[in-house]
N, CA and C atoms as a LAMMPS dump frame, in Angstrom:
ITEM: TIMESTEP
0
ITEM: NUMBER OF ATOMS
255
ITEM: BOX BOUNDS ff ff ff
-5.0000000000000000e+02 5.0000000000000000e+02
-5.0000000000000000e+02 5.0000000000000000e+02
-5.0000000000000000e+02 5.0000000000000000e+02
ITEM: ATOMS id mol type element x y z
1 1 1 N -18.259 143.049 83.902
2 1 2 C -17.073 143.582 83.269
3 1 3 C -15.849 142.873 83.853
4 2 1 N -14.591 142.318 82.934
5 2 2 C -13.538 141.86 83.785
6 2 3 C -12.664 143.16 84.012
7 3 1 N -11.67 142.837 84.629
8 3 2 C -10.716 143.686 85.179
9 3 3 C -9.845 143.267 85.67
10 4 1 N -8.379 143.629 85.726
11 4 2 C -7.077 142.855 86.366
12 4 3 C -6.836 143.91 87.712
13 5 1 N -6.805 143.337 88.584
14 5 2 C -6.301 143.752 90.029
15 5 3 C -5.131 143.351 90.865
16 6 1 N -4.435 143.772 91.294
17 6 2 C -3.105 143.537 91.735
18 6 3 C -3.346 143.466 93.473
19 7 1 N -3.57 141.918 94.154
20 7 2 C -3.665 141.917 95.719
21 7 3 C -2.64 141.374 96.049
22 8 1 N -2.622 141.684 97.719
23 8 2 C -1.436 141.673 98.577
24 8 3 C -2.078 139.915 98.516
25 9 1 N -0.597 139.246 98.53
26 9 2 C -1.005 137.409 98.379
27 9 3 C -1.409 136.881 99.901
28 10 1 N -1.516 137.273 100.517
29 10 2 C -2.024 136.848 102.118
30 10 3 C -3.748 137.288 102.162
31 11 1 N -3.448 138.701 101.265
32 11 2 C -5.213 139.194 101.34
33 11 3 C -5.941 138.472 100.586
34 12 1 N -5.756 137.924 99.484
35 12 2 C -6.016 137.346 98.488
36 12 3 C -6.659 135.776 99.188
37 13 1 N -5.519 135.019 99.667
38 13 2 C -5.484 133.751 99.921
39 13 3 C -6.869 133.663 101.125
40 14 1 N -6.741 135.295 102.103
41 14 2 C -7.775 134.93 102.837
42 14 3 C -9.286 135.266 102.478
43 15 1 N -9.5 135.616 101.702
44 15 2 C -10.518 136.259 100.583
45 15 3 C -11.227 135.145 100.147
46 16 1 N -10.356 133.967 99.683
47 16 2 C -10.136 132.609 99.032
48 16 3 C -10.91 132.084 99.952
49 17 1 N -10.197 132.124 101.208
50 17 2 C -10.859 131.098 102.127
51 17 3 C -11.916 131.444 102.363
52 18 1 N -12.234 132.487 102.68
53 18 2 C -13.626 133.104 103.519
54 18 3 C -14.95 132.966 102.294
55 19 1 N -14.625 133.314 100.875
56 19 2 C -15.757 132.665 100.135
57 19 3 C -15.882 131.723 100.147
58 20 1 N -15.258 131.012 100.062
59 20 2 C -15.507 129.185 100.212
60 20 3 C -16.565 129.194 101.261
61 21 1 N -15.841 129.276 102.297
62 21 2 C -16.638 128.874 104.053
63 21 3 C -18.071 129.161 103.511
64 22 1 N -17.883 130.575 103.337
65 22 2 C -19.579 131.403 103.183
66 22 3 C -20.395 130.696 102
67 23 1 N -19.601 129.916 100.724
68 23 2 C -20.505 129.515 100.113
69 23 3 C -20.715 130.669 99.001
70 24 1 N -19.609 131.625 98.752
71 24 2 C -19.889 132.698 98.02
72 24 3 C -18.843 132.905 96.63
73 25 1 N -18.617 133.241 95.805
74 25 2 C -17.909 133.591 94.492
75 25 3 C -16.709 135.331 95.235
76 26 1 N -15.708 134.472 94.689
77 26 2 C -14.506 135.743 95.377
78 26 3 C -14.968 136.979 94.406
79 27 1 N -15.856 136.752 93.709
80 27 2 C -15.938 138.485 92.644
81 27 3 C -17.281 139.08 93.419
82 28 1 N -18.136 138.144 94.321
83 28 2 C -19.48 138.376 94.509
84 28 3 C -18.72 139.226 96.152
85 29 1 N -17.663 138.925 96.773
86 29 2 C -17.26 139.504 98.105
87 29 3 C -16.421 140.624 97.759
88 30 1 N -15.576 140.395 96.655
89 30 2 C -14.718 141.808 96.064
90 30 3 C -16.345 142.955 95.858
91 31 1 N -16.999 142.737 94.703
92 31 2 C -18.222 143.502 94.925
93 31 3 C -18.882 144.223 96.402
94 32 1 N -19.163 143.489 97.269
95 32 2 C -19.71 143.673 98.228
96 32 3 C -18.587 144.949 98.977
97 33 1 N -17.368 144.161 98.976
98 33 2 C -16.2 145.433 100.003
99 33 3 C -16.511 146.249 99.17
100 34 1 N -16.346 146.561 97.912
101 34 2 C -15.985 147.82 97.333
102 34 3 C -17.578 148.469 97.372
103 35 1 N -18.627 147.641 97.63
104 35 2 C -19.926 148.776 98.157
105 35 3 C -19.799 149.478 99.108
106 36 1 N -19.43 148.912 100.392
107 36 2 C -19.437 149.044 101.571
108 36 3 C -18.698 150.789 101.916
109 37 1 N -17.369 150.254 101.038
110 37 2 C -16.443 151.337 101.304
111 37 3 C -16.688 152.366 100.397
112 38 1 N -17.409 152.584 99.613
113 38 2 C -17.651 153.647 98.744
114 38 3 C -18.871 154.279 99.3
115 39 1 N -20.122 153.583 99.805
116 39 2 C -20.868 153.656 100.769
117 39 3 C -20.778 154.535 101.79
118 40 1 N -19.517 154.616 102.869
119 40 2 C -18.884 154.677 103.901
120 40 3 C -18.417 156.131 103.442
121 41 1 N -17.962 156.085 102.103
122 41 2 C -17.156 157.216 101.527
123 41 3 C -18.279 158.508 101.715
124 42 1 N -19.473 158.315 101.073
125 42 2 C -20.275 158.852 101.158
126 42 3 C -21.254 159.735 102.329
127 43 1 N -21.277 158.884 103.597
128 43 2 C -21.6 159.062 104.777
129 43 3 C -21.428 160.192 105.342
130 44 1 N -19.653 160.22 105.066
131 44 2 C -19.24 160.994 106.102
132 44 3 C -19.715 162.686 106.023
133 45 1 N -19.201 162.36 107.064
134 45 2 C -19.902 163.711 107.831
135 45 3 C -18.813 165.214 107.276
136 46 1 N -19.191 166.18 106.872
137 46 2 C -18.638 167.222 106.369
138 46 3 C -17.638 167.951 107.676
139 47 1 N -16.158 168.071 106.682
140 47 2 C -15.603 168.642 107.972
141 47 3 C -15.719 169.824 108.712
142 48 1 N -15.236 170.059 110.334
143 48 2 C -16.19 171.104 110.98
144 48 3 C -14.852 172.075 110.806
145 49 1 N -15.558 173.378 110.817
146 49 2 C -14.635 174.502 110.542
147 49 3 C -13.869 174.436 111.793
148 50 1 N -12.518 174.794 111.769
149 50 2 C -11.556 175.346 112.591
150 50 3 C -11.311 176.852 112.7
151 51 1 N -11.156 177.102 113.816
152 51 2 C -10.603 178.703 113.993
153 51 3 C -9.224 178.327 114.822
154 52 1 N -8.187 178.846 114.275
155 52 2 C -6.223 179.315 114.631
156 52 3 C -6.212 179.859 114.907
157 53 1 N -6.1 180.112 116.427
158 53 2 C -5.516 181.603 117.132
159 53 3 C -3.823 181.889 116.525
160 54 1 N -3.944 183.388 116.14
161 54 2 C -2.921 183.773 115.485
162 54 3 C -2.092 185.023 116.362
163 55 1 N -2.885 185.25 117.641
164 55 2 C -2.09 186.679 117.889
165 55 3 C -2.821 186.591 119.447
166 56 1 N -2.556 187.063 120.435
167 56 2 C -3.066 187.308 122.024
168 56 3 C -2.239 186.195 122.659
169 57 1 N -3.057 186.299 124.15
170 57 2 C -2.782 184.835 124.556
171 57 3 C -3.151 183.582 123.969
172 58 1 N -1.996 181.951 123.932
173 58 2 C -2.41 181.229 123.401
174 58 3 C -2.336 181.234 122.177
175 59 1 N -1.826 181.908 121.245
176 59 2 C -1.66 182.473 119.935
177 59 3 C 0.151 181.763 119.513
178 60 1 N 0.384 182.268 118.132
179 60 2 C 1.962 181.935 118.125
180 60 3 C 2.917 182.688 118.663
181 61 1 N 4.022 182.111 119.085
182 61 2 C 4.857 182.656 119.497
183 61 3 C 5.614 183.94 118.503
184 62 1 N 6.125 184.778 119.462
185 62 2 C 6.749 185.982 118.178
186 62 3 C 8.222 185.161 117.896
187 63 1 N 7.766 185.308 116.349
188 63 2 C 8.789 185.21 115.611
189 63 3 C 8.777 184.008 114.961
190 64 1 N 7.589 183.273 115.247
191 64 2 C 6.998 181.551 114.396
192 64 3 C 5.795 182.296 112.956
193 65 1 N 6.79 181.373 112.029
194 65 2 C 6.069 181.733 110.917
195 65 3 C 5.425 180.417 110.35
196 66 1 N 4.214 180.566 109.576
197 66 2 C 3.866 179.04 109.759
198 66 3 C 3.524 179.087 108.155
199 67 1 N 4.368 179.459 107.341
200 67 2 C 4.271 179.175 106.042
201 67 3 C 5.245 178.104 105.117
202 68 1 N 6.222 178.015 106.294
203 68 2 C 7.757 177.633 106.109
204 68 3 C 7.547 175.995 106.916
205 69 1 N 7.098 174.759 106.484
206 69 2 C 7.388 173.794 107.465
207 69 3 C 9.049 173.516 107.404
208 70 1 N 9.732 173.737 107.434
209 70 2 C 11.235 173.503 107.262
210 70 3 C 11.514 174.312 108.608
211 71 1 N 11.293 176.075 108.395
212 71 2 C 11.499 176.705 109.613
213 71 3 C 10.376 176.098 110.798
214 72 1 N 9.238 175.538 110.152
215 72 2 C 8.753 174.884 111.986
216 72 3 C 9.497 173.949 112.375
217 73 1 N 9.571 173.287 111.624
218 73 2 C 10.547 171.996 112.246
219 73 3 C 11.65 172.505 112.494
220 74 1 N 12.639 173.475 112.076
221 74 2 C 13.667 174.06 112.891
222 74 3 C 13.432 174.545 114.049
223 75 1 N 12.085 175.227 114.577
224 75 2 C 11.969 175.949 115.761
225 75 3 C 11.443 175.287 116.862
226 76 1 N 10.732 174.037 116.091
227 76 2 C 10.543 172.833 116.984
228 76 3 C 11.77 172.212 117.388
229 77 1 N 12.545 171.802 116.946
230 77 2 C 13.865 171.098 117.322
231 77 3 C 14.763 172.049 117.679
232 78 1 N 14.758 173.542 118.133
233 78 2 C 14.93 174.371 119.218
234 78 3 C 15.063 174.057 120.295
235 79 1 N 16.274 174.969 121.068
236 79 2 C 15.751 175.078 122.591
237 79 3 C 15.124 176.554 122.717
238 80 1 N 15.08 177.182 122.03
239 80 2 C 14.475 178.337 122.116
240 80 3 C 13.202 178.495 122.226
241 81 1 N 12.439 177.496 122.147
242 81 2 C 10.723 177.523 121.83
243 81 3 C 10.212 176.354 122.597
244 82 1 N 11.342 175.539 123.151
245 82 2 C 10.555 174.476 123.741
246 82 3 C 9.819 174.706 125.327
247 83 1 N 9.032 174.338 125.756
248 83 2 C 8.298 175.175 126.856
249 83 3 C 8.971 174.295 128.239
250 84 1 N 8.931 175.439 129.007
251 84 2 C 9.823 175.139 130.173
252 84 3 C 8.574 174.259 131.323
253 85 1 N 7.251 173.773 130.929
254 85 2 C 6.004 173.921 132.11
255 85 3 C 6.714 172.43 132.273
C-alpha cells in the first residue's frame, strides 16, 4: 500500500544512510520500526494499582483539595504548606 508521511529531514536523511550501509530498501526499515514499536506496545505490562492516602498520618494536609490543579499549584507556591524539614 503507498502512503505519504511527513519526517523530521535529519531522521529521514539518516534512515537514508543506514539502508544503504545495510543493503536494505528505506520502506523495508520504516516496516520493521513500526513492528517493533507496536510490538513493544503490546508487551507492556498492565498498570499496578495505586492506593492515596487521603486522611491520618502522611495523608493531605487540612485544607488541600485535590480536584482544583490551579488551587494545588497555588498551595504549592505557598509559604503556608511548604515543609519546614
Amino acid at each position: 500500500m503507498r502512503t505519504t508521511v511527513r519526517l523530521d529531514d535529519e531522521l529521514l536523511a539518516e534512515a537514508k544512510r543506514y539502508a544503504a550501509r545495510t543493503g536494505r530498501t528505506l520502506t523495508s526499515l520504516i516496516d520493521e520500526g513500526l513492528r517493533e514499536v507496536l510490538a513493544r506496545g503490546e508487551r507492556r505490562a498492565p498498570a499496578k494499582r495505586v492506593e492515596l492516602l487521603t486522611g491520618g498520618e502522611g495523608g493531605l494536609r487540612p485544607g488541600v483539595k485535590i480536584d482544583s490543579w490551579a488551587d494545588l499549584l497555588d498551595l504549592m507556591e505557598s509559604d503556608r504548606f511548604r515543609s519546614s524539614d
